[in-house]
C-alpha positions in Angstrom: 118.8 103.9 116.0 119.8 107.2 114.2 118.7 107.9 110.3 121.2 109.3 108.3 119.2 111.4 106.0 121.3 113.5 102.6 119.3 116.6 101.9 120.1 117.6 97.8 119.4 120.7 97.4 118.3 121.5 93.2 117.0 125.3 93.9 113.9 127.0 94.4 112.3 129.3 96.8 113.1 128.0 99.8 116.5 128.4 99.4 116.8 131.7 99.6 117.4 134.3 102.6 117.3 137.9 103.6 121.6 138.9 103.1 121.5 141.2 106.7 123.9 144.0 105.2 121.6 144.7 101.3 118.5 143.4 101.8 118.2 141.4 99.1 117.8 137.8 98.8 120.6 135.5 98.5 121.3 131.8 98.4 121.0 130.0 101.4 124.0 127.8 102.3 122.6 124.9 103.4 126.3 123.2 104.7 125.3 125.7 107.9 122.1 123.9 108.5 122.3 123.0 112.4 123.4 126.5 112.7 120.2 128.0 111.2 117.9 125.6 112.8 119.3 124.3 115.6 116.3 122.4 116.9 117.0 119.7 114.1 120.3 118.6 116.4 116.9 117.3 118.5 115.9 115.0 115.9 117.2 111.5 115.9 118.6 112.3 112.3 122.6 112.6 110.8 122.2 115.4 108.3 124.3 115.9 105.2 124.1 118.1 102.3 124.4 118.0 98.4 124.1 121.3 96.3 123.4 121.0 92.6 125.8 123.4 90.9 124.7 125.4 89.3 121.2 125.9 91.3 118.4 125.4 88.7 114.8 127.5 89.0 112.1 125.1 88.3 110.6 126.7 85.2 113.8 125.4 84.0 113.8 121.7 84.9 113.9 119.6 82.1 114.2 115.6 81.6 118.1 115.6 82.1 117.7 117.4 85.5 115.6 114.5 86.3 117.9 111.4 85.0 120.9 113.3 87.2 118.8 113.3 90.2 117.9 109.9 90.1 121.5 109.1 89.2 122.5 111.0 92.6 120.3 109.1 94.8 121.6 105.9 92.9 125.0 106.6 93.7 124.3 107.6 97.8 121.7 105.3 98.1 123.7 102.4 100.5 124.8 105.7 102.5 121.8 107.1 103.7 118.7 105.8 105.2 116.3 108.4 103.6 116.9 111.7 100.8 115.0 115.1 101.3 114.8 116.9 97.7 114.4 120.8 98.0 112.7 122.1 94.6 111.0 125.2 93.3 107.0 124.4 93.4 106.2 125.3 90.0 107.2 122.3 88.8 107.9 119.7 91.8 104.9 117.6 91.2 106.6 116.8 87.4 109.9 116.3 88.6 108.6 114.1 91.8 106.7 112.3 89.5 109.4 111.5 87.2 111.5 110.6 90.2 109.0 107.5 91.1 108.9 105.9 87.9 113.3 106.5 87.7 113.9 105.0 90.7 113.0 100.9 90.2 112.5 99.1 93.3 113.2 102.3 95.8 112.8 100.5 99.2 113.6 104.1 101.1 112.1 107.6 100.9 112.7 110.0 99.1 110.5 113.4 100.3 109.8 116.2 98.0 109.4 119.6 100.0 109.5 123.5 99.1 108.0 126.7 100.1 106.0 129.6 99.0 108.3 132.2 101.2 111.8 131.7 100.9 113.5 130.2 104.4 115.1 133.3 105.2 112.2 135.8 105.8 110.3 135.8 109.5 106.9 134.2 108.7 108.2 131.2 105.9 106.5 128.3 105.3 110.0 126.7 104.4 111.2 126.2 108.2 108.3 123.8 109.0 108.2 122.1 105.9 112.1 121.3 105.6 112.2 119.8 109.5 109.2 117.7 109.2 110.4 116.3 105.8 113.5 115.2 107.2 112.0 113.8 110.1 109.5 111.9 107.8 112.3 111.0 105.5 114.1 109.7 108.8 110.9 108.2 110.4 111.6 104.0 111.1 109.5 101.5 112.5 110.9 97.7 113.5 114.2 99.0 111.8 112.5 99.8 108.1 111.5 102.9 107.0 107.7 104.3 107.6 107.4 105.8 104.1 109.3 104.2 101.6 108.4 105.7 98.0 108.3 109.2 96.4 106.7 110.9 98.3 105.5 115.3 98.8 105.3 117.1 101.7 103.5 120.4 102.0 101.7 122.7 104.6 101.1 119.7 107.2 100.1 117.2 104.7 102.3 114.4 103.1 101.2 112.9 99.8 102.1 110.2 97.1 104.4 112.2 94.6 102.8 111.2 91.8 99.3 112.0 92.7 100.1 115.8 93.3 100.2 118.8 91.4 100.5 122.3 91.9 96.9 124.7 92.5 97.6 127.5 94.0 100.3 130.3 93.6 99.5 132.1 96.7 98.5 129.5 99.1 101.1 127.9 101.9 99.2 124.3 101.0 99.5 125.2 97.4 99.7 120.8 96.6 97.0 118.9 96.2 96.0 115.0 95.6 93.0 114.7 94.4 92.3 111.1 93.8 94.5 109.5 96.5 94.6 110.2 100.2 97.4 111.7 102.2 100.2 109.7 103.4 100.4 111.3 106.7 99.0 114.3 108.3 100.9 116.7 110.3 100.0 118.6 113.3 101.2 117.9 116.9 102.1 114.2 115.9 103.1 112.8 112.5 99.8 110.6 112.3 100.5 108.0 109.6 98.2 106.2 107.1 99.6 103.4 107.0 97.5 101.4 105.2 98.0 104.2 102.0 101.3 104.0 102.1 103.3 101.8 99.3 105.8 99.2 101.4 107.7 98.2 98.4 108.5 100.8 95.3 109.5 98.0 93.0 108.2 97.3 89.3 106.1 93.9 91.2 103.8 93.1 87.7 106.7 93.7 85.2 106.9 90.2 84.6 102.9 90.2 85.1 103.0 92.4 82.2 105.2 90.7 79.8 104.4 86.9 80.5 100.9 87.7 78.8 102.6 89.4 75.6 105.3 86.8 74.7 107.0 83.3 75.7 108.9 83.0 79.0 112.2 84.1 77.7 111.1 87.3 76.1 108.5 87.8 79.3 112.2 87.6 81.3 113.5 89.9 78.8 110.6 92.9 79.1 110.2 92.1 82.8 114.1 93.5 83.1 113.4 96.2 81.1 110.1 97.2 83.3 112.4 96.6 86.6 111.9 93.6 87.8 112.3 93.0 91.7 115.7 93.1 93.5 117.1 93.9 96.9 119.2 97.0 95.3 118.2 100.4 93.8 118.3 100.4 90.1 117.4 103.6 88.0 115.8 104.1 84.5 118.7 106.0 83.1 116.6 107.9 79.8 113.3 109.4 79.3 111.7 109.4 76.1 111.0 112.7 74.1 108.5 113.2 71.1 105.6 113.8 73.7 102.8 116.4 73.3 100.3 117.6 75.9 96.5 118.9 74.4 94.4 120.6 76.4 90.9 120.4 74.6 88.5 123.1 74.5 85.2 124.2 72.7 85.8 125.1 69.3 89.2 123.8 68.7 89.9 123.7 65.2 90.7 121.0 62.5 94.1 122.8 61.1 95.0 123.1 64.7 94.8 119.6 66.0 96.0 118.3 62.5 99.0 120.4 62.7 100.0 119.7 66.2 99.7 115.5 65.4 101.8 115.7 62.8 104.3 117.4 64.2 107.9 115.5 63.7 109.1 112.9 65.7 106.0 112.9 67.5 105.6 109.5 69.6 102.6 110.1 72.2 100.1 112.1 73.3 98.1 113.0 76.4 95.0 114.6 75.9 93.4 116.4 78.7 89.6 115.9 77.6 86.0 117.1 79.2 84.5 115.3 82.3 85.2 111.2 82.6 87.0 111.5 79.0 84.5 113.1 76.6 85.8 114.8 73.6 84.2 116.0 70.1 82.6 113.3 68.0 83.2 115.9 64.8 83.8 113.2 62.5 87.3 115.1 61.5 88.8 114.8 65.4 87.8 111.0 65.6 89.4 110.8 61.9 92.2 112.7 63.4 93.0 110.8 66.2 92.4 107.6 64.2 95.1 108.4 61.4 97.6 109.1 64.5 97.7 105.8 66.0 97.8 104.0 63.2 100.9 105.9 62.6 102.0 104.4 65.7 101.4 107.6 68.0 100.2 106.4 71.5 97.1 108.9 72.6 96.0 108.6 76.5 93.0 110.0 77.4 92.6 112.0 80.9 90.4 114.6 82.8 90.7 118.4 82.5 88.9 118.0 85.9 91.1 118.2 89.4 89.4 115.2 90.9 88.1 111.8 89.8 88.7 109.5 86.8 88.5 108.6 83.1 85.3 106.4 82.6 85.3 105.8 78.6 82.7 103.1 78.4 80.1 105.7 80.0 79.5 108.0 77.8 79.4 107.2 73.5 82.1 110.0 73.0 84.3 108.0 75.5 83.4 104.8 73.9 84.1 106.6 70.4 87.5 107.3 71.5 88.4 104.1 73.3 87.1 101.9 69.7 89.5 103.9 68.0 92.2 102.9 70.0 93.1 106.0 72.8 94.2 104.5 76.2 92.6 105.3 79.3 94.5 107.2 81.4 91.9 107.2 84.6 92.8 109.2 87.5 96.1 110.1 86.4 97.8 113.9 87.1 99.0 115.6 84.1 102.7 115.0 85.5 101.9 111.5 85.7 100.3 111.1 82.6 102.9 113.0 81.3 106.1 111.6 83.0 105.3 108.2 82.9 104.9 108.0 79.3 108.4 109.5 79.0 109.4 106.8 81.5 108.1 104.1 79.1 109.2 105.5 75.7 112.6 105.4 77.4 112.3 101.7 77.7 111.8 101.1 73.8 109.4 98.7 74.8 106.8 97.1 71.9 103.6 99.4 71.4 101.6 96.6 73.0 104.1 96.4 76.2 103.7 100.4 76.4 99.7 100.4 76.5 99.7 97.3 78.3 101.9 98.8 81.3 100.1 102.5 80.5 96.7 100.3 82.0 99.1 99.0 85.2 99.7 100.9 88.3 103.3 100.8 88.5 104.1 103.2 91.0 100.6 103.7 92.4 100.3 106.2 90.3 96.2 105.8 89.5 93.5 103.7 91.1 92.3 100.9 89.2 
């Protein structure tokens, strides 16, 4: 049986080529695609092809690029069997991210790719990685789809979306996933691991969630709001704002920190601390953090550190912070800790429900 497989194409490096007459680089029209690379007719894939217009460079991306993304797979989802999303790599890891907490109950993939050389020049990275994402994003076995969540794939190696980020500016396998292992790895076969791979993206403990926080009806009522399960794709369709990200370092200073939590409209926090979540125990940053969530600021609390997890009960500055009230964010990415906060401050749920589902893995996002 044949995958039909839409290709959306939002900008980025890879989709650019060498113009033959000036030189320079130029867009790539990707309507010419079996032209280019005809060696994809040999895949058992139908190809079609969505351009945003205009094109956006990654360092540009912002939340509303997201919410129209997700609202174009929504709207082609009962077309295709699969969607390959071509990004810039500066920020794919925040946008695939986002992408697995918008789309509720996503039952197909949805592959991330890019490149560090654009697709036009001789040696590019961009040529392998857009033909093995389609054929992942194509990939069925017993009639369902082998990979069905947000997904990245990069330099021979396919991850969870929301367990990547960016570490190298130079390197063809610039991604990494620290904390989570690889979907799949690619070299002569596509060798699949299976047993890492989500089989349902659906919000399964919504209801989990909400039946511990309220009576049945408003347990029904938050378990909508957290996507509750269904056969068809729904989408989150806003993103909360009023989120700041703080790096912590040594000697960070009172009027600093002070200024930056009370800045307006300010509604959460994550703050990137030392090791398994250690921070100052300066009497004024506990003080600090304290006077912020008792305005009703939600602060979670992750590693600086590229691999391993949040462990507040080890240490007493961890345990400092979690008495006070910060959440633990454990092994999440910055872009996770980062998008799936907006994800719930779009739902307008009740602090608890926030810091309860902030605790959940809803999209396998950390490992508790």
């Amino acid at each position: 049986m044949r995958s039909s497989i839409l290709i959306i194409y939002t900008g980025g490096t890879i989709g650019m080529k060498t113009d033959a007459e000036t030189g320079a680089l130029v867009p790539f029209d990707f309507s010419g695609i079996y032209d280019e690379f005809p060696s994809l007719k040999r895949l058992n894939v139908d190809i079609e092809v969505l351009s945003l217009s205009p094109v956006i460079d990654s360092s540009n991306v912002s939340p509303d690029n997201w919410l129209e993304l997700a609202r174009l797979i929504r709207d082609n989802y009962a077309r295709y069997d699969g969607f390959v999303v071509l990004h810039g790599t500066d920020t794919m890891s925040y946008t695939a991210s986002a992408l697995s907490f918008l789309l509720e109950n996503l039952r197909k993939p949805v592959v991330f790719t890019g490149s560090q050389i654009p697709i036009g020049v001789l040696r590019t990275d961009g040529r392998e990685n857009l033909i093995t994402a389609i054929e992942i994003a194509g990939a069925q076995r017993d009639g369902r789809p082998v990979v069905p969540e947000v997904s990245l794939y990069f330099q021979n190696r396919l991850f969870r979306a929301n367990r990547t980020t960016k570490r190298s500016a130079e390197a063809l396998n610039a991604f990494r996933s620290y904390n989570y292992p690889p979907l799949a790895e690619v070299g002569v076969n596509i060798s699949y691991n299976l047993t890492a791979i989500r089989q349902s993206d659906g919000f399964a403990d919504g209801l989990g969630i909400a039946t511990k926080l309220g009576n049945p009806p408003d347990a029904l009522r938050n378990a909508t709001k957290l996507g509750g399960q269904s056969d068809s794709l729904r989408i989150a369709t806003k993103l909360g704002n009023g989120l700041a990200l703080i790096k912590l370092f040594p000697g960070i200073e009172e009027a600093v920190l002070r200024a930056m939590l009370a800045a307006p409209g300010l509604r959460a926090v994550v703050l990137e601390t030392f090791g398994a979540g250690n921070a100052p125990t300066s009497e004024w940053f506990i003080r600090l953090l304290e006077e912020a969530i008792a305005r009703g600021i939600h602060i979670v609390n992750i590693t600086q550190c590229d691999g391993g997890s949040v462990s507040m009960e080890l240490y007493e500055t961890g345990l400092r912070l979690q008495k006070i009230g910060v959440l633990c964010g454990y092994d999440l990415t910055t872009e996770a800790a980062v998008t799936k906060l907006m994800y719930l401050l779009g739902k307008e749920l009740p602090a608890e429900s926030l810091r309860e589902a902030m605790r959940k893995s809803l999209r396998g996002e950390i490992t508790v």
